[in-house]
N, C-alpha and C positions, 0 to 999 in steps of 0.2 A: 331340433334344427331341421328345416326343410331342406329334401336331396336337392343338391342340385342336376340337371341335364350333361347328357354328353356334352348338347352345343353350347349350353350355357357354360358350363367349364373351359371347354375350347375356343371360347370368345376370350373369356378369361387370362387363359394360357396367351393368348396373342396379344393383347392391352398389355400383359407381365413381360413376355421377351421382346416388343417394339420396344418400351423404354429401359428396362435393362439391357438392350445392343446400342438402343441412345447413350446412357449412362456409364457404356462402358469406354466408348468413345472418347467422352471426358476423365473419364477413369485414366484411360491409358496416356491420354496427353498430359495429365499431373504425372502421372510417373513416372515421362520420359523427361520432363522438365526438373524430377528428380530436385524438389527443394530442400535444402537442407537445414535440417532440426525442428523436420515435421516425422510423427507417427504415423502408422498406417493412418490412423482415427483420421488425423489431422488431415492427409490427403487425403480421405474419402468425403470431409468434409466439405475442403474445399473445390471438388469436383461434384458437389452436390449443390454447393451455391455457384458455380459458373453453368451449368445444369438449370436450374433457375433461372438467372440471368438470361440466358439466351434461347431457352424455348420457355418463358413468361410462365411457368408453374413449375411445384416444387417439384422434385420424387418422391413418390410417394413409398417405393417396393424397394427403401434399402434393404428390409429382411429378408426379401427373397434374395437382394443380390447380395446378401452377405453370405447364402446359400449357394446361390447358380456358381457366383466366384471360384469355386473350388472345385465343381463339377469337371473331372475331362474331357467331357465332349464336349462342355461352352467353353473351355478355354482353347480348347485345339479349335474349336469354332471363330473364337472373338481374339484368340492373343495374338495373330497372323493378322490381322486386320490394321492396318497402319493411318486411313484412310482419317481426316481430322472430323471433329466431331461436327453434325449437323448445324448449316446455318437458318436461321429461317426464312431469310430474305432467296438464298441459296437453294434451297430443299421446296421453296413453293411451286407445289405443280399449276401445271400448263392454265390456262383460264380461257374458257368458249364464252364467244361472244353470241347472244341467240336475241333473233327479232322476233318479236310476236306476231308480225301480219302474217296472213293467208296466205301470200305467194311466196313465203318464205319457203326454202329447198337447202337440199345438199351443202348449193353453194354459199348460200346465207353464212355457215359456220365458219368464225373466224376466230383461229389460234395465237395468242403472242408467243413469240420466238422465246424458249429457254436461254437460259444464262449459259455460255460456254464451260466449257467443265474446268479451263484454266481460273475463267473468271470467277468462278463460282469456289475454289479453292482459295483463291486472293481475297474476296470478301468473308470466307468461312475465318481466312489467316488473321486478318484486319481485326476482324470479329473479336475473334478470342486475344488480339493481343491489346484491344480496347478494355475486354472486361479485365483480361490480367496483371494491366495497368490500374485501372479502377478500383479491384480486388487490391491490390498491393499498396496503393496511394492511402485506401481505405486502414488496411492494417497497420503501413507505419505514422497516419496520422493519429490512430489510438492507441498504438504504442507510445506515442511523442505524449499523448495526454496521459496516459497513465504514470511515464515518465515525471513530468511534473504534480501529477496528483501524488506522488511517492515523495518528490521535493517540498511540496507543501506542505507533508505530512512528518516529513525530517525536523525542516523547520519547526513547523509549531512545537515538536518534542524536545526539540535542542534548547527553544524558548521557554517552554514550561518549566525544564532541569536548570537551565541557569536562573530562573526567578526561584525554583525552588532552594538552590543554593544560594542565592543573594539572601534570601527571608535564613537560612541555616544562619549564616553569616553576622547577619542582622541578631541575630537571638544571643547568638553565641559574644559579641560584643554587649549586647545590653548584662549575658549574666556577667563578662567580667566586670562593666563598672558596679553593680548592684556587690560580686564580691568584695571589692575595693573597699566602697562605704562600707560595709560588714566591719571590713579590717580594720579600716580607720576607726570607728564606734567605739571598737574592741579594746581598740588601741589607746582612746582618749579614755574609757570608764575604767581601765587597768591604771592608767598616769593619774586621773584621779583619787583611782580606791588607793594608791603608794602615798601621795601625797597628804591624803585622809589619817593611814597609819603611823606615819612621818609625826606630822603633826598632834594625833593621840600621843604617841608617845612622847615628843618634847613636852606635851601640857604635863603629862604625867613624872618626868625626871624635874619640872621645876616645881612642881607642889608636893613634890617632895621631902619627909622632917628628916634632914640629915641628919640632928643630932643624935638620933636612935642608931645610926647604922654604925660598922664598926670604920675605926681612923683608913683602913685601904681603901674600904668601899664611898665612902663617905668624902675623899678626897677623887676616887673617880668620877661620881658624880656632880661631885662642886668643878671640875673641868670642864661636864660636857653642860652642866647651865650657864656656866661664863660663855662658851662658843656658841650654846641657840640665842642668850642673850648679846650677846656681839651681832652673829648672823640678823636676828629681829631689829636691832637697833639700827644695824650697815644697812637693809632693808629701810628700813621707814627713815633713815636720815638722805637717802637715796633716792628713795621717792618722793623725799620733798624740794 
């Protein structure tokens, strides 16, 4: 890296403390307006963009004034300092008016009158209390939309959980009826296969040869074919 010059460094030094005594300016008016539930960051921030705003370019030398800050010779220097931050309308030096001809002299040169130093406080005041309006219209109009980007985002989630539980809902009623018919199925090939066995065995008690069995057995049986014969007959004379 090429040295730099004494004067080249001390030009330096002067470009870094003009706009860190500018910037502290605004520095100090966020602090004394002391907003509440901002951080240091946050008030450095935002005396970085009214800094901006009202001399048309950024800062560039937060790091140095995140350094000089703390120095105490620049703060016994800048914290005494009450005086509101620079305006530019305010702070514009004087303007000479110069003719070109020949006979131009002395008296040729003609100054516009500075701004009073009341007046020039009232429009530094005005000033900052335009950008601090602006600043602030600014923050609670993207608060308000982030506000509603949060609500839109509720919604849709609130939306999505209740379609997710309507489909829940939905499942959970199709498996009861699906159990039902099961049951019913169940229910009809069981009445079936009874009625199946029912019937094997009536076929079976009346092809029956009594005469082999002995007189108890032989007289229970001849009861229970008089009754499937009664029951078949009541049957088919009923349905006709």
């Amino acid at each position: 890296m090429p040295e730099r010059s004494t004067k080249s460094l001390m030009s330096r030094w002067d470009s870094i403390k003009t706009q860190c005594s500018t910037f502290a300016g605004y520095m100090m008016a966020v602090l004394r307006q002391n907003p509440s539930g901002m951080t240091d960051a946050d008030k450095t921030s935002l005396a970085a963009t009214r800094f901006a705003a009202v001399e048309k370019k950024p800062f560039h030398f937060l790091h140095c004034w995140s350094i000089l800050k703390d120095q105490p010779k620049w703060m016994d220097q800048h914290m005494g300092n009450q005086n509101p931050p620079p305006n530019p309308i305010a702070t514009q030096s004087n303007t000479i008016d110069l003719d070109g001809g020949e006979d131009s002299g002395p008296s040729s040169f003609t100054s516009k009158r500075p701004l009073g130093r009341d007046s020039a406080k009232e429009k530094a005041k005005k000033q900052r209390s335009e950008n601090t309006s602006s600043t602030d219209s600014e923050y609670l109009t993207r608060m308000g939309e982030l506000s509603l980007e949060r609500l839109s985002v509720y919604k849709s989630v609130a939306s999505t959980e209740e379609k997710k539980l309507e489909f829940m809902k939905k499942q959970e009623r199709q498996k009861l009826i699906l159990e039902r018919k099961k049951l019913n199925l169940e229910k009809m090939k069981m009445e079936r296969q009874k009625v199946k066995e029912e019937t094997e065995q009536e076929v079976l008690i009346l092809s029956m040869d009594l005469t082999k069995c002995n007189p108890l057995l032989r007289q229970y049986y001849e009861v229970k074919q008089h009754e499937i014969l009664a029951r078949v007959t009541g049957s088919s004379s009923s349905s006709k």
